[in-house]
C-alpha positions in Angstrom: -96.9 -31.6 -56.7 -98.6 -29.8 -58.9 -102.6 -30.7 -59.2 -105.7 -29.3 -60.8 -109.2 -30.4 -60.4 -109.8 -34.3 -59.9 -106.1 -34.6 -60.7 -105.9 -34.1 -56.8 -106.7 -38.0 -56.0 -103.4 -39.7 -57.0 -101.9 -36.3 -55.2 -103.9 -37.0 -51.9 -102.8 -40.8 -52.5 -99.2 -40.4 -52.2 -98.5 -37.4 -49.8 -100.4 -39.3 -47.5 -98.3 -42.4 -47.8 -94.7 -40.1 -47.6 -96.5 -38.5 -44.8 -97.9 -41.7 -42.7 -94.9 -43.4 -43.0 -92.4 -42.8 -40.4 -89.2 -43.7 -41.7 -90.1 -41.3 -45.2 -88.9 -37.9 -44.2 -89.7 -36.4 -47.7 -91.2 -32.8 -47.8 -94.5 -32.3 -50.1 -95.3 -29.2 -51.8 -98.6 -29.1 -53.4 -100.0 -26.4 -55.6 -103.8 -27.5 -56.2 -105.9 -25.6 -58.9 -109.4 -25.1 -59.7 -112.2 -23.0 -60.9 -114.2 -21.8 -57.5 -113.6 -22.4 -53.9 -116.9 -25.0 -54.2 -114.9 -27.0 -56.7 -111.7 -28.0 -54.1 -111.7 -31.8 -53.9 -110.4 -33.3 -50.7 -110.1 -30.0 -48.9 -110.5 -30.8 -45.2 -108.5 -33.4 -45.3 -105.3 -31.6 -47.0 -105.7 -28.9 -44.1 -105.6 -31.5 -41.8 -102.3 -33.2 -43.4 -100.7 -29.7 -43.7 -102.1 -29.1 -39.7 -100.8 -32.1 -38.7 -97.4 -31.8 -40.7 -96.4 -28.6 -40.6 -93.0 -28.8 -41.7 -93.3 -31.4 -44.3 -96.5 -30.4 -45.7 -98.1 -27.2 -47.3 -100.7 -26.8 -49.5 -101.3 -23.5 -51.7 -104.8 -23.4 -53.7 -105.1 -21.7 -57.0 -108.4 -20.3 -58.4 -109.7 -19.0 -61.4 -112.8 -17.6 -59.8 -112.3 -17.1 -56.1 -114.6 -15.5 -53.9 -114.4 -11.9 -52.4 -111.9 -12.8 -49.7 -109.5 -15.2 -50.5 -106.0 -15.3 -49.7 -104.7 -18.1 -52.0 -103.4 -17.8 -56.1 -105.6 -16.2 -58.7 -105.7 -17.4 -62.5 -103.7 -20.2 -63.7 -100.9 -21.6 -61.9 -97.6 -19.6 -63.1 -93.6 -20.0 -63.3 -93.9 -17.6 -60.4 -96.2 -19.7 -58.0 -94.1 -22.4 -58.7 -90.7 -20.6 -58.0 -92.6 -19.7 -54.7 -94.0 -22.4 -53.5 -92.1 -25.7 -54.3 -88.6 -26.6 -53.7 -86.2 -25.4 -57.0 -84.4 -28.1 -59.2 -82.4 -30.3 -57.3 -81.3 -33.8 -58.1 -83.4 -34.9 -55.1 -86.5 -33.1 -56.2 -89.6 -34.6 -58.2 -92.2 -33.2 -59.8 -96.0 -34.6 -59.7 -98.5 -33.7 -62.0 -102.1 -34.5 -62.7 -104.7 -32.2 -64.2 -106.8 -31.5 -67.3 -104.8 -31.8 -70.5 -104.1 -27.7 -71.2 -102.8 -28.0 -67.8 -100.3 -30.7 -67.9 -99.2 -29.1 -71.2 -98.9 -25.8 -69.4 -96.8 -27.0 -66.7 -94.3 -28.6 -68.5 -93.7 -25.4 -70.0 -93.1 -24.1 -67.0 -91.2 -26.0 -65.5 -88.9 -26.8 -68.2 -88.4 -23.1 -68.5 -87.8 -23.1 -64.8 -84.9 -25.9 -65.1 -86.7 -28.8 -64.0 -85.2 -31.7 -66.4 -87.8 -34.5 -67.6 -86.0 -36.8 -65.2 -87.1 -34.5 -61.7 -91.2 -34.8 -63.5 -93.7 -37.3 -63.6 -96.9 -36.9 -64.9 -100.0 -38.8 -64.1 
């Protein structure tokens, strides 16, 4: 998954369903994006998914502006912090995408360049 801003909602949405649902043993990858720390939607509760699912969930936050110390992405979300931090192409791997419009055109660059046919992304 792949989310920026408000884009996060469907994202919360549907990992928590995989998640909650005992018989779904999918893995989630999310890569959330925004402008400062202040602006990260849902935060508590996406710590407390990747707490309480530790090897099905993990969450890696992007900003453009982060404060002093910050251990997560800086900028815009690249090729590289998507190599890193989702699963590569794989006929069993999808894609999720919401953000603003630059972004959603951004990241289908990517990951078309990375190999990810139009058939592994979704787009909300």
């Amino acid at each position: 998954m792949i989310a920026g801003g408000s884009g996060i909602t469907p994202m919360f949405q549907v990992a928590r369903a995989i998640l909650e649902n005992p018989k779904d043993t999918t893995n989630v990858h999310l890569i959330y994006a925004n402008v400062t720390y202040e602006d990260i939607l849902l935060k508590e509760e996406l710590d407390s998914l990747a707490a309480k699912y530790p090897g099905r969930f993990k969450v890696y936050y992007v900003l453009n502006q982060p404060p002093e110390v910050w251990d997560g992405g800086v900028g815009f979300v690249s090729k590289e912090m998507i190599q890193t931090h989702c699963p590569a192409p794989a006929p069993d791997i999808r894609v999720l995408r919401c953000g603003p419009p630059p972004m959603n055109k951004a990241m289908t660059g990517h990951l078309d360049a990375l190999g990810y046919s139009p058939d592994m992304q979704f787009q909300f």
